[in-house]
PyMOL Python script that loads the backbone (N, CA, C, O; Angstrom):
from pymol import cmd

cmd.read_pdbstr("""\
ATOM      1  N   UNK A   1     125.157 -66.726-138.125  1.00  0.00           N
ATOM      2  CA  UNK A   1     124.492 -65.574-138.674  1.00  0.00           C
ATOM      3  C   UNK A   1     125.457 -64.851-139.598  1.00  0.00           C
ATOM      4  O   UNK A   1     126.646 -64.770-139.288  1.00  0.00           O
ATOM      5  N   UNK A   2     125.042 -64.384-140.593  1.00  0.00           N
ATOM      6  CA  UNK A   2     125.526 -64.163-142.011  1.00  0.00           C
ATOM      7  C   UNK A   2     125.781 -62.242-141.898  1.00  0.00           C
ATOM      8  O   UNK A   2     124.833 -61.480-142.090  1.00  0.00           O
ATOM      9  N   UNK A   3     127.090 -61.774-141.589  1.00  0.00           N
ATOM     10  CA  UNK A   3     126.921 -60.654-141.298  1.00  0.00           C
ATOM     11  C   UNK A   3     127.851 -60.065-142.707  1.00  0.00           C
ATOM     12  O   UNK A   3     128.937 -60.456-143.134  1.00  0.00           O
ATOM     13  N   UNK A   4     126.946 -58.989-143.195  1.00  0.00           N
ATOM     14  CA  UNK A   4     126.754 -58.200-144.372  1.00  0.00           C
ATOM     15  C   UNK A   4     126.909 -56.968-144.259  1.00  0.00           C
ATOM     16  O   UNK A   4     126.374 -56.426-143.292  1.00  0.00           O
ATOM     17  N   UNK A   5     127.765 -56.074-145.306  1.00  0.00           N
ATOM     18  CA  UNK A   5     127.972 -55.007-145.017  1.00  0.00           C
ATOM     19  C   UNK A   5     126.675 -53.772-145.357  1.00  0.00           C
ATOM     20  O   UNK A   5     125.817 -54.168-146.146  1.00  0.00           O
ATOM     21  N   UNK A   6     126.560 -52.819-144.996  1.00  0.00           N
ATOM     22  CA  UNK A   6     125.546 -51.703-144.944  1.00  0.00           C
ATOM     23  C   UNK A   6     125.111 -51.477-146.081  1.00  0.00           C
ATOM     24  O   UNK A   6     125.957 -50.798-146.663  1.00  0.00           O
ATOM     25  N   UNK A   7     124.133 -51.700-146.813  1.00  0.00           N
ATOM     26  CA  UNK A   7     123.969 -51.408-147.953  1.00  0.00           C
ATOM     27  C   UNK A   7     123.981 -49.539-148.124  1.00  0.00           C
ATOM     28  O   UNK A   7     123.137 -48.862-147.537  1.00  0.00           O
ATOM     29  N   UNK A   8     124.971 -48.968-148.932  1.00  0.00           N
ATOM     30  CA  UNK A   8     125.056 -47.916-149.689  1.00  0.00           C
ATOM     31  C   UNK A   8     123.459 -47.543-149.834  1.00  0.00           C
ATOM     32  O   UNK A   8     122.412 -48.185-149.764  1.00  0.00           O
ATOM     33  N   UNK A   9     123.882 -45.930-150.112  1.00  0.00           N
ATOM     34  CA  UNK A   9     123.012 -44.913-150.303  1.00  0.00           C
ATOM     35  C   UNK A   9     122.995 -44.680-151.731  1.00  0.00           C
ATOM     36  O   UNK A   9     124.039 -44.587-152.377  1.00  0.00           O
ATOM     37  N   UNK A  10     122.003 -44.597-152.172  1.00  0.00           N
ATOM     38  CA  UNK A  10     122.062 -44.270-154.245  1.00  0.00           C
ATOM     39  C   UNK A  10     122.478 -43.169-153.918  1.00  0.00           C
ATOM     40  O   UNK A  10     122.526 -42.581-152.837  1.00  0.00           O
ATOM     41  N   UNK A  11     122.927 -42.797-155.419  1.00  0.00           N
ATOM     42  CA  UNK A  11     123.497 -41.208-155.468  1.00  0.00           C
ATOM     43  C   UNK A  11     122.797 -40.677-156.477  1.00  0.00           C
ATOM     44  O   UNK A  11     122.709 -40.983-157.666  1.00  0.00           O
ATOM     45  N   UNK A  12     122.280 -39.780-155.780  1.00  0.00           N
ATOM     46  CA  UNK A  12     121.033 -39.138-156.624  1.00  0.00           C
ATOM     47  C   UNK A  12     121.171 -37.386-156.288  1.00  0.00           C
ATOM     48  O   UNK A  12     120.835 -36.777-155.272  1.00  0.00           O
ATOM     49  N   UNK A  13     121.708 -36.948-157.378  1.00  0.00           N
ATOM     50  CA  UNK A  13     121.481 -35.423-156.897  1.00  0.00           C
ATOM     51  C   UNK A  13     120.856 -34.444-156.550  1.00  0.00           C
ATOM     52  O   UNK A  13     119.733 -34.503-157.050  1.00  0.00           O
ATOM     53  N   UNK A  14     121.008 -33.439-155.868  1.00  0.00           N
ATOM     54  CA  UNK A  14     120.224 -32.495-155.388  1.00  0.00           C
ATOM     55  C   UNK A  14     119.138 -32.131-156.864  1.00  0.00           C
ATOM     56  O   UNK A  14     117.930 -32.207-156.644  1.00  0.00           O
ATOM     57  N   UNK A  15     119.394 -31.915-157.689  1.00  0.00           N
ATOM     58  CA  UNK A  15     118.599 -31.556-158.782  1.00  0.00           C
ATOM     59  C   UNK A  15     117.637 -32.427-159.014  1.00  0.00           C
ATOM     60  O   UNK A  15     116.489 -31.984-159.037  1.00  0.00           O
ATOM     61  N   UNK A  16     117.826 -33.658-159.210  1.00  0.00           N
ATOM     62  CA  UNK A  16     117.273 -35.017-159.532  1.00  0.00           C
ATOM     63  C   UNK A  16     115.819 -34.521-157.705  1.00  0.00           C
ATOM     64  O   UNK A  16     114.647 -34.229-157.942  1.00  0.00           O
ATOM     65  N   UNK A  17     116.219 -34.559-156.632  1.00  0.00           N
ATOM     66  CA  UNK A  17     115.497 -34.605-155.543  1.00  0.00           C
ATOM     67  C   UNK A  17     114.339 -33.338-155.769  1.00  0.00           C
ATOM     68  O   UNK A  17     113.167 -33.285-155.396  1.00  0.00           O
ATOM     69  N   UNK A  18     115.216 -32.290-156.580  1.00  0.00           N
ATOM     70  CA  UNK A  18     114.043 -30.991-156.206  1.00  0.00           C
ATOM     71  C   UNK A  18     113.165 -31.208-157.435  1.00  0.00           C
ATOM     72  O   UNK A  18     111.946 -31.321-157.299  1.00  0.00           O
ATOM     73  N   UNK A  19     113.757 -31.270-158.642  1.00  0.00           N
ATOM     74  CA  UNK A  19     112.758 -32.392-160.104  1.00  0.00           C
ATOM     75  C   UNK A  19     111.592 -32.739-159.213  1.00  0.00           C
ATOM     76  O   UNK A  19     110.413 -32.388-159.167  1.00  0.00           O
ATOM     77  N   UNK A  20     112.226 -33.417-158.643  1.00  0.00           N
ATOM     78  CA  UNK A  20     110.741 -34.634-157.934  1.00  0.00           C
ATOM     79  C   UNK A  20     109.613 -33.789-157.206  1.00  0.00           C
ATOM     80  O   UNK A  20     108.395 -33.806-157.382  1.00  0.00           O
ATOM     81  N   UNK A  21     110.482 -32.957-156.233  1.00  0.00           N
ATOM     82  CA  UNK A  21     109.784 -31.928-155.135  1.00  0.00           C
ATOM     83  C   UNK A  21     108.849 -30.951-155.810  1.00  0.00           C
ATOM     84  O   UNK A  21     107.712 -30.721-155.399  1.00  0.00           O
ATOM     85  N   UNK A  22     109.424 -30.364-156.921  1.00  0.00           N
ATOM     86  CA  UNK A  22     108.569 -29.217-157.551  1.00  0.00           C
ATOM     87  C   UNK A  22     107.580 -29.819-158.450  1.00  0.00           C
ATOM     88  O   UNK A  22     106.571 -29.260-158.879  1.00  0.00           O
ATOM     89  N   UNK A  23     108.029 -31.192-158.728  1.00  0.00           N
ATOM     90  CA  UNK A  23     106.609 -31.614-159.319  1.00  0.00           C
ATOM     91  C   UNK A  23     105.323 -31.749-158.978  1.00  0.00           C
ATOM     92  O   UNK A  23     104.398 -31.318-159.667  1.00  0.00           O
ATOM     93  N   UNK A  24     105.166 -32.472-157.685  1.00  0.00           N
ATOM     94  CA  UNK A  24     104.887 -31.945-156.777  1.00  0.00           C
ATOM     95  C   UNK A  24     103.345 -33.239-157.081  1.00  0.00           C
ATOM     96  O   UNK A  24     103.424 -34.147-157.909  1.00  0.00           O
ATOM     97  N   UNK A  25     102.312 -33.030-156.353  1.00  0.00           N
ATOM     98  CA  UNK A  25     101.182 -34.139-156.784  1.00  0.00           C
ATOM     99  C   UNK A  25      99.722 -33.646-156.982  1.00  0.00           C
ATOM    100  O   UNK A  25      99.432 -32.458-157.119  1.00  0.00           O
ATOM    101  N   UNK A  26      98.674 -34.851-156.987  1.00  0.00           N
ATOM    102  CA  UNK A  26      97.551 -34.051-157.300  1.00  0.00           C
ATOM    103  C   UNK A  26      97.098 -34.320-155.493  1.00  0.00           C
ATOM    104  O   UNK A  26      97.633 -35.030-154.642  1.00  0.00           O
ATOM    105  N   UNK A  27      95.936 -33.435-155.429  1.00  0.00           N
ATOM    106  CA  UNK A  27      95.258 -33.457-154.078  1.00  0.00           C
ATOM    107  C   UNK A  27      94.090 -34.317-153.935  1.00  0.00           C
ATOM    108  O   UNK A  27      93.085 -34.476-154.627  1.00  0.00           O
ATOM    109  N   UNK A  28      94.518 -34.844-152.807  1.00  0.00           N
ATOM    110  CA  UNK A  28      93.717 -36.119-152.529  1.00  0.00           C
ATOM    111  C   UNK A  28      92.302 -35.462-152.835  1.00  0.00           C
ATOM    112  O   UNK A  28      91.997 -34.281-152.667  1.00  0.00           O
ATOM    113  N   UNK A  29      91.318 -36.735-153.436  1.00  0.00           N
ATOM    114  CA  UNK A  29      89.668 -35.757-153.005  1.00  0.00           C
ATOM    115  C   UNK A  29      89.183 -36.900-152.601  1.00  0.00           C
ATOM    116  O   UNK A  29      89.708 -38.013-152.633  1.00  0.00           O
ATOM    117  N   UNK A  30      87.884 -36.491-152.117  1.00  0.00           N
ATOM    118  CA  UNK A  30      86.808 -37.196-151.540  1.00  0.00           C
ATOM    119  C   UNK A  30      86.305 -38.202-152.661  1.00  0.00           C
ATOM    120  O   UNK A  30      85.783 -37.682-153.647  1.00  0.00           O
ATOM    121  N   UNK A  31      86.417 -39.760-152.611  1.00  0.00           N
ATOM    122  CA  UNK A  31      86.268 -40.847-153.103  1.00  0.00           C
ATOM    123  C   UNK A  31      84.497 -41.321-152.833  1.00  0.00           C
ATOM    124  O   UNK A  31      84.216 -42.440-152.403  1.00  0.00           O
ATOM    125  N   UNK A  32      83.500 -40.345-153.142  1.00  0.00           N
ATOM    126  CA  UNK A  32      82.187 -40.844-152.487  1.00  0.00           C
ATOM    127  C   UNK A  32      81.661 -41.853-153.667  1.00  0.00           C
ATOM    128  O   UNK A  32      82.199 -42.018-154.762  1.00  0.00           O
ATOM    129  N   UNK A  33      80.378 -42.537-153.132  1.00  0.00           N
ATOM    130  CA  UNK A  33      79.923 -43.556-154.238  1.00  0.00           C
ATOM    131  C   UNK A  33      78.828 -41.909-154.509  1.00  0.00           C
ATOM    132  O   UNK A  33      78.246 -41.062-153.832  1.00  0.00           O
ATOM    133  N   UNK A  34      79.046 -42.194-155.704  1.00  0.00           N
ATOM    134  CA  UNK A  34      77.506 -41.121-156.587  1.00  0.00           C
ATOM    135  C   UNK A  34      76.934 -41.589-156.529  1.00  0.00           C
ATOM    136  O   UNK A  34      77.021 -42.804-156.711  1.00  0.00           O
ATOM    137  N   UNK A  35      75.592 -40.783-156.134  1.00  0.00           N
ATOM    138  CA  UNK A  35      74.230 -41.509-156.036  1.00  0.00           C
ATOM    139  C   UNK A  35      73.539 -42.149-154.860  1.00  0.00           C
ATOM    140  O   UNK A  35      72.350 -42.436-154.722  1.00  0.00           O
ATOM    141  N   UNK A  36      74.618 -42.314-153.996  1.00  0.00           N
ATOM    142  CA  UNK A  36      74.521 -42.676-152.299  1.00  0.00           C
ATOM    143  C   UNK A  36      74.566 -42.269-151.322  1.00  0.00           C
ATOM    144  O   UNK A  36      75.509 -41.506-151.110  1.00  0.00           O
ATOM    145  N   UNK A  37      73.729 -42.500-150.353  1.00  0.00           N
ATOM    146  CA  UNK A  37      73.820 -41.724-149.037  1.00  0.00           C
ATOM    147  C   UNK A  37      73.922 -42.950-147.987  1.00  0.00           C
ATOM    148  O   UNK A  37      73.657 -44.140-148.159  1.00  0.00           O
ATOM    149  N   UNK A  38      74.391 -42.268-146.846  1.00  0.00           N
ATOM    150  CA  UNK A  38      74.633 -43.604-145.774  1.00  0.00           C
ATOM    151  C   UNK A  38      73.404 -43.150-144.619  1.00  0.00           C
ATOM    152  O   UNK A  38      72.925 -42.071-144.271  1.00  0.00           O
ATOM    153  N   UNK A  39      73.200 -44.449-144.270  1.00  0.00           N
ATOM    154  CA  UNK A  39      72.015 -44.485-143.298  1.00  0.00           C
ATOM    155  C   UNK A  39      72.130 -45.036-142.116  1.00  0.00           C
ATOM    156  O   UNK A  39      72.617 -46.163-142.022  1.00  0.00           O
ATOM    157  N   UNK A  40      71.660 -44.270-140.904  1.00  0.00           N
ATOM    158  CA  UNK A  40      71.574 -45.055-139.598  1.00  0.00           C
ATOM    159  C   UNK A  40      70.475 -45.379-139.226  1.00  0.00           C
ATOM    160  O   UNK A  40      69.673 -44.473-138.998  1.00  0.00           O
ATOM    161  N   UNK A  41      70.030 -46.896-139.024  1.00  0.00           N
ATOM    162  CA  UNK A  41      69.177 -47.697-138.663  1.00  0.00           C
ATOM    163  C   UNK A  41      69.063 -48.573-137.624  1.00  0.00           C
ATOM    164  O   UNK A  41      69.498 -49.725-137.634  1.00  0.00           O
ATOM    165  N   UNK A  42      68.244 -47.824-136.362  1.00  0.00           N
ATOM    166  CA  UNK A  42      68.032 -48.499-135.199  1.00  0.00           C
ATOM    167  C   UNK A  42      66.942 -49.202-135.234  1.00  0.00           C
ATOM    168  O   UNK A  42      65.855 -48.838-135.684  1.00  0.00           O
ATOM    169  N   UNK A  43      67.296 -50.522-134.619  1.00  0.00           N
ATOM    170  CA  UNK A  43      66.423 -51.781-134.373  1.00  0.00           C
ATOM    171  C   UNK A  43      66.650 -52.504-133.287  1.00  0.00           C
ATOM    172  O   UNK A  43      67.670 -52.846-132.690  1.00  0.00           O
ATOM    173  N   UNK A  44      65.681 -52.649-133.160  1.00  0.00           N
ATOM    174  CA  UNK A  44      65.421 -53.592-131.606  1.00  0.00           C
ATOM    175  C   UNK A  44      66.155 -54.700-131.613  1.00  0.00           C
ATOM    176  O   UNK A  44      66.230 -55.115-132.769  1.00  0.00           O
ATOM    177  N   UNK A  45      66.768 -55.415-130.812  1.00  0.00           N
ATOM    178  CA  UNK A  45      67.367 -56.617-130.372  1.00  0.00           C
ATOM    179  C   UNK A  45      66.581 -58.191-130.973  1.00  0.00           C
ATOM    180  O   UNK A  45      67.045 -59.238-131.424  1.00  0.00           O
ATOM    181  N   UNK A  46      65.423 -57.776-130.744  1.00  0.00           N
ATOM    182  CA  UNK A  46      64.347 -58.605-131.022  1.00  0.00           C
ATOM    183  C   UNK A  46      64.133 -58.818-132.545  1.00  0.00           C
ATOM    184  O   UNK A  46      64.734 -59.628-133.249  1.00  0.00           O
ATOM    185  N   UNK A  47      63.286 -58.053-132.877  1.00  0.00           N
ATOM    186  CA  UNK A  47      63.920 -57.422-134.887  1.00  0.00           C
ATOM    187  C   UNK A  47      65.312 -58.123-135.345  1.00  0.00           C
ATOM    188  O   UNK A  47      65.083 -58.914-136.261  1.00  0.00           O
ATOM    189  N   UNK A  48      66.500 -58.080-135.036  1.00  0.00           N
ATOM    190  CA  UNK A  48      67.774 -58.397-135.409  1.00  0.00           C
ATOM    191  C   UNK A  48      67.918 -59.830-135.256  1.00  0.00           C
ATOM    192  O   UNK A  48      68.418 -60.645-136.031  1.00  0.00           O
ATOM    193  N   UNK A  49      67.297 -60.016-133.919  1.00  0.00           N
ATOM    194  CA  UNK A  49      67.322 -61.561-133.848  1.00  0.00           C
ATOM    195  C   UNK A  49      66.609 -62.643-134.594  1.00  0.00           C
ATOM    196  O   UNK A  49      66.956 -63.770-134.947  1.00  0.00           O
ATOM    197  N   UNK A  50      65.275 -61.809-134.753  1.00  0.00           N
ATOM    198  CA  UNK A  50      64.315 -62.724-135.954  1.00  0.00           C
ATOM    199  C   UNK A  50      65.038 -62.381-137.474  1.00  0.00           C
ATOM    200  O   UNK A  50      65.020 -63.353-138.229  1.00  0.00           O
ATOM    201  N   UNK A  51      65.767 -60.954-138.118  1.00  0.00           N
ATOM    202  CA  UNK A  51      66.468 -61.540-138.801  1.00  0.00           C
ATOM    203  C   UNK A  51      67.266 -62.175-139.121  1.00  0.00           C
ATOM    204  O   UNK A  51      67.073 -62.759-140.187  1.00  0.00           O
ATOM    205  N   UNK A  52      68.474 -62.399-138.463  1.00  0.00           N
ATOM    206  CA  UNK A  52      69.364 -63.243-138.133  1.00  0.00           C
ATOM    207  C   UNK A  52      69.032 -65.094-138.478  1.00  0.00           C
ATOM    208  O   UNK A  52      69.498 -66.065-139.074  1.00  0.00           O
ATOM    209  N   UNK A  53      67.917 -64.671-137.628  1.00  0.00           N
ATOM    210  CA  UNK A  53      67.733 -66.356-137.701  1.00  0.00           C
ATOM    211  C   UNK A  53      67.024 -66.751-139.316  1.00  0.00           C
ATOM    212  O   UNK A  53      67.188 -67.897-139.733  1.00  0.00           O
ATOM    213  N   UNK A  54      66.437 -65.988-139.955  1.00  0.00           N
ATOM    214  CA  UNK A  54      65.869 -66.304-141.560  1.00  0.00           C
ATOM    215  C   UNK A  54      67.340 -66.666-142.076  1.00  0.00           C
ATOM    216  O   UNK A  54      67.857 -67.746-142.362  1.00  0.00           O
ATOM    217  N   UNK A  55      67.744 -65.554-142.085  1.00  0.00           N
ATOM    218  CA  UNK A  55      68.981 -65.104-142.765  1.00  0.00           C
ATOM    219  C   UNK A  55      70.265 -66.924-142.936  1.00  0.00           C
ATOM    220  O   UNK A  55      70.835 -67.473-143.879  1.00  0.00           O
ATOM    221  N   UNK A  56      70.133 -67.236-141.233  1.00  0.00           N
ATOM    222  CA  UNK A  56      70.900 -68.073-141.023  1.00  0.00           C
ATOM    223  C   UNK A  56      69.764 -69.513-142.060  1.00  0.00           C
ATOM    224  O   UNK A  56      70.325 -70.076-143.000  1.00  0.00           O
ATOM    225  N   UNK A  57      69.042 -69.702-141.891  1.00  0.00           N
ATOM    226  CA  UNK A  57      68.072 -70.758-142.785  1.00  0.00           C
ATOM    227  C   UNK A  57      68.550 -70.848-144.488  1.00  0.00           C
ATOM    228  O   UNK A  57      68.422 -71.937-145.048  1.00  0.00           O
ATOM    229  N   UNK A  58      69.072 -69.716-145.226  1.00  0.00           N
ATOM    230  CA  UNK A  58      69.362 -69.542-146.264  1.00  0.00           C
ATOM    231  C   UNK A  58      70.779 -70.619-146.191  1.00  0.00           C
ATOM    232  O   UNK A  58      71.457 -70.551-145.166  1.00  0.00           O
ATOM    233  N   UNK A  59      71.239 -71.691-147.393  1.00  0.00           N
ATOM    234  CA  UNK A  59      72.249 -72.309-148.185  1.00  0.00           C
ATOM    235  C   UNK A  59      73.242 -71.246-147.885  1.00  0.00           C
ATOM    236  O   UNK A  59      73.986 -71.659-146.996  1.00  0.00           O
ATOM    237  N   UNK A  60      73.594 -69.910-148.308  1.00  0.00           N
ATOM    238  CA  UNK A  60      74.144 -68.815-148.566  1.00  0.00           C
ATOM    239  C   UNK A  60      73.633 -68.034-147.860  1.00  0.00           C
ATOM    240  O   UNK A  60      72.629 -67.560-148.393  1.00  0.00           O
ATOM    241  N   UNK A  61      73.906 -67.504-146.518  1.00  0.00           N
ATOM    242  CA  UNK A  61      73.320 -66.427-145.454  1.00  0.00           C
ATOM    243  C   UNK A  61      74.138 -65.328-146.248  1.00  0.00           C
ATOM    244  O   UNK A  61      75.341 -65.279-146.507  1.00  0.00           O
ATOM    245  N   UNK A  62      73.014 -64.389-146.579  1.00  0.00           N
ATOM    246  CA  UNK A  62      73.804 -63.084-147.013  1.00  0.00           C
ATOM    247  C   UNK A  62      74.146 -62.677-145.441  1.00  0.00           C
ATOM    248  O   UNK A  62      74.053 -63.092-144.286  1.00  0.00           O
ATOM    249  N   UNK A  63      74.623 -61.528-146.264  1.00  0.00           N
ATOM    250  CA  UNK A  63      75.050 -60.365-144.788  1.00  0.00           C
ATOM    251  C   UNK A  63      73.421 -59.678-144.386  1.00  0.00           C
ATOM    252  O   UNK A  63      72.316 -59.637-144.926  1.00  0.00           O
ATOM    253  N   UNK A  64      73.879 -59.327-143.460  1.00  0.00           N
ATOM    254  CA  UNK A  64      72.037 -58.255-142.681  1.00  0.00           C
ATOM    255  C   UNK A  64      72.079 -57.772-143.705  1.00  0.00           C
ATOM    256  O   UNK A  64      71.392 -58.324-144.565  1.00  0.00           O
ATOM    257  N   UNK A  65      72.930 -56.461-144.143  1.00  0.00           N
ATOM    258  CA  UNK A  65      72.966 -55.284-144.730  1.00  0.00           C
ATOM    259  C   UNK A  65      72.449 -55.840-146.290  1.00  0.00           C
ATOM    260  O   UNK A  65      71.428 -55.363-146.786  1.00  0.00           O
ATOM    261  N   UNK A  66      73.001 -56.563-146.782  1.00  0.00           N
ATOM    262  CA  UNK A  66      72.256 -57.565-147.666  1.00  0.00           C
ATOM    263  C   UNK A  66      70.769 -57.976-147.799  1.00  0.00           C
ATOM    264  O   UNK A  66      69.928 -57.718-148.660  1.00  0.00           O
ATOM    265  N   UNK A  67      70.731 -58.639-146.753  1.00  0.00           N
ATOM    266  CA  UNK A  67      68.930 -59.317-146.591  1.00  0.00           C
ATOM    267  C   UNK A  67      68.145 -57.824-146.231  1.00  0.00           C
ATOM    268  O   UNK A  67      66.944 -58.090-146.173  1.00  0.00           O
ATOM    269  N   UNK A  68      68.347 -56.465-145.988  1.00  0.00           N
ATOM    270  CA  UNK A  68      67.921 -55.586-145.075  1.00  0.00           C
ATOM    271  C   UNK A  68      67.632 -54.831-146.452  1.00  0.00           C
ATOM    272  O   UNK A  68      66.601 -54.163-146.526  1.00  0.00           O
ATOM    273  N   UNK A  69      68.744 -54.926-147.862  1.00  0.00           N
ATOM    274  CA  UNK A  69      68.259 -54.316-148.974  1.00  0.00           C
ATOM    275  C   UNK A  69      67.163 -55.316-149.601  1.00  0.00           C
ATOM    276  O   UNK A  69      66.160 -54.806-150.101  1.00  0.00           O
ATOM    277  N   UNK A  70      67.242 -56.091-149.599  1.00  0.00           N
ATOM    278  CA  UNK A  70      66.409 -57.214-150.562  1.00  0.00           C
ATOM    279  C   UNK A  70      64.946 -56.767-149.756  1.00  0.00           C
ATOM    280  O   UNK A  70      64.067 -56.199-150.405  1.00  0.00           O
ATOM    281  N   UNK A  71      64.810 -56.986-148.690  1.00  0.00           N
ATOM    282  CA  UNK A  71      63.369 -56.623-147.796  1.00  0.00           C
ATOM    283  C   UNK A  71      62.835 -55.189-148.392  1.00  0.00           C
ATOM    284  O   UNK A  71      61.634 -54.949-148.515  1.00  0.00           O
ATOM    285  N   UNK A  72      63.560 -54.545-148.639  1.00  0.00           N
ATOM    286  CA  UNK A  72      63.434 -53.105-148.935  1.00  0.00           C
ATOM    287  C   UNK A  72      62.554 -52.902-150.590  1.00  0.00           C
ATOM    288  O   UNK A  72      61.608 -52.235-151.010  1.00  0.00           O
ATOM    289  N   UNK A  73      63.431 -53.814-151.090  1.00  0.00           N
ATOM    290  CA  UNK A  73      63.506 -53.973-152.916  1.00  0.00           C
ATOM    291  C   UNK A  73      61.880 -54.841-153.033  1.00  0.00           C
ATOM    292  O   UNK A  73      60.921 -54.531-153.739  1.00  0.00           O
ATOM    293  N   UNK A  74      61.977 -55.661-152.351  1.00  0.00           N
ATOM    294  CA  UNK A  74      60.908 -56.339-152.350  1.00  0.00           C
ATOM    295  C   UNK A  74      59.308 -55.420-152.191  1.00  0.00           C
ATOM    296  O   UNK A  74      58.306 -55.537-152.897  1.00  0.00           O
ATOM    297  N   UNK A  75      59.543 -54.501-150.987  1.00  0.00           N
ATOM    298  CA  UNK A  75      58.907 -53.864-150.746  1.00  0.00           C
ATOM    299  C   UNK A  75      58.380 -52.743-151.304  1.00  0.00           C
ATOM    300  O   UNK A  75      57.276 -52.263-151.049  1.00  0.00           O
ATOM    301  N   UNK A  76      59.250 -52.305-152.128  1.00  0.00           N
ATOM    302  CA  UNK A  76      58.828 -51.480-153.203  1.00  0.00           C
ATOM    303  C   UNK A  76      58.334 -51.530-154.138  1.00  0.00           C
ATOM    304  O   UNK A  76      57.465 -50.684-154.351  1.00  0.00           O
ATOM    305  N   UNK A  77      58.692 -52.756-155.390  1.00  0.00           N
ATOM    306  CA  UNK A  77      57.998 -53.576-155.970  1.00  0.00           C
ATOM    307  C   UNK A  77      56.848 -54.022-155.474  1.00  0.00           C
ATOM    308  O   UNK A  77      55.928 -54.031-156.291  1.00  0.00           O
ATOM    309  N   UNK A  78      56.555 -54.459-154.213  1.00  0.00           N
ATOM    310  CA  UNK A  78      54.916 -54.148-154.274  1.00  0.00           C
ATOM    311  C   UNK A  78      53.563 -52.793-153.841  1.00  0.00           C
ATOM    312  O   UNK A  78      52.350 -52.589-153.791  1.00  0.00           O
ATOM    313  N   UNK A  79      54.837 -52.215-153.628  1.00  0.00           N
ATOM    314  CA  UNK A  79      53.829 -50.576-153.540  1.00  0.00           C
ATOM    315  C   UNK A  79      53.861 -49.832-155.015  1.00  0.00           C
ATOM    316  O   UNK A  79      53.051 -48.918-155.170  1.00  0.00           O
ATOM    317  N   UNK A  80      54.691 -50.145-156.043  1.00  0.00           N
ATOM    318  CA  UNK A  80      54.804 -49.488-156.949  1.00  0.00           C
ATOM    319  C   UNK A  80      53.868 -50.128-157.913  1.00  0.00           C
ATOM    320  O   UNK A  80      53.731 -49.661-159.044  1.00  0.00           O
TER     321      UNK A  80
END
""", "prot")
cmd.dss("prot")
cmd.show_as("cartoon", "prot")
cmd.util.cbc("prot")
cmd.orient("prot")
């Protein structure tokens, strides 16, 4: 085992440190998608399972949350 001495501390002055400090940053904000709201959607065991299994029949099984918008899209397009 290859023993190496402590690597040194840069030397950086007090001025150089408070520069940095008083610059100081911007404030985090809230990263929301515009235009979106989040939704909670309870479904039966039964429901989940018959989607699941379409879902799994697809080449490319989307995700639920996926197949759960398309059902939706679909559905609107024919009420509209």
């Amino acid at each position: 085992m290859a023993i190496s001495r402590k690597p040194s501390k840069p030397d950086v002055s007090e001025a150089t440190i408070n520069a940095i400090i008083e610059k100081g940053g911007s404030v985090a904000q809230d990263k929301k998608d515009v235009g979106k709201k989040n939704l909670q959607l309870r479904l039966e065991t039964d429901l989940i399972d018959q989607i699941d299994e379409i879902r799994g029949k697809r080449t490319i099984s989307p995700s639920r949350h996926t197949w759960i918008l398309e059902a939706i899209y679909e559905k609107l397009q024919r009420e509209s």
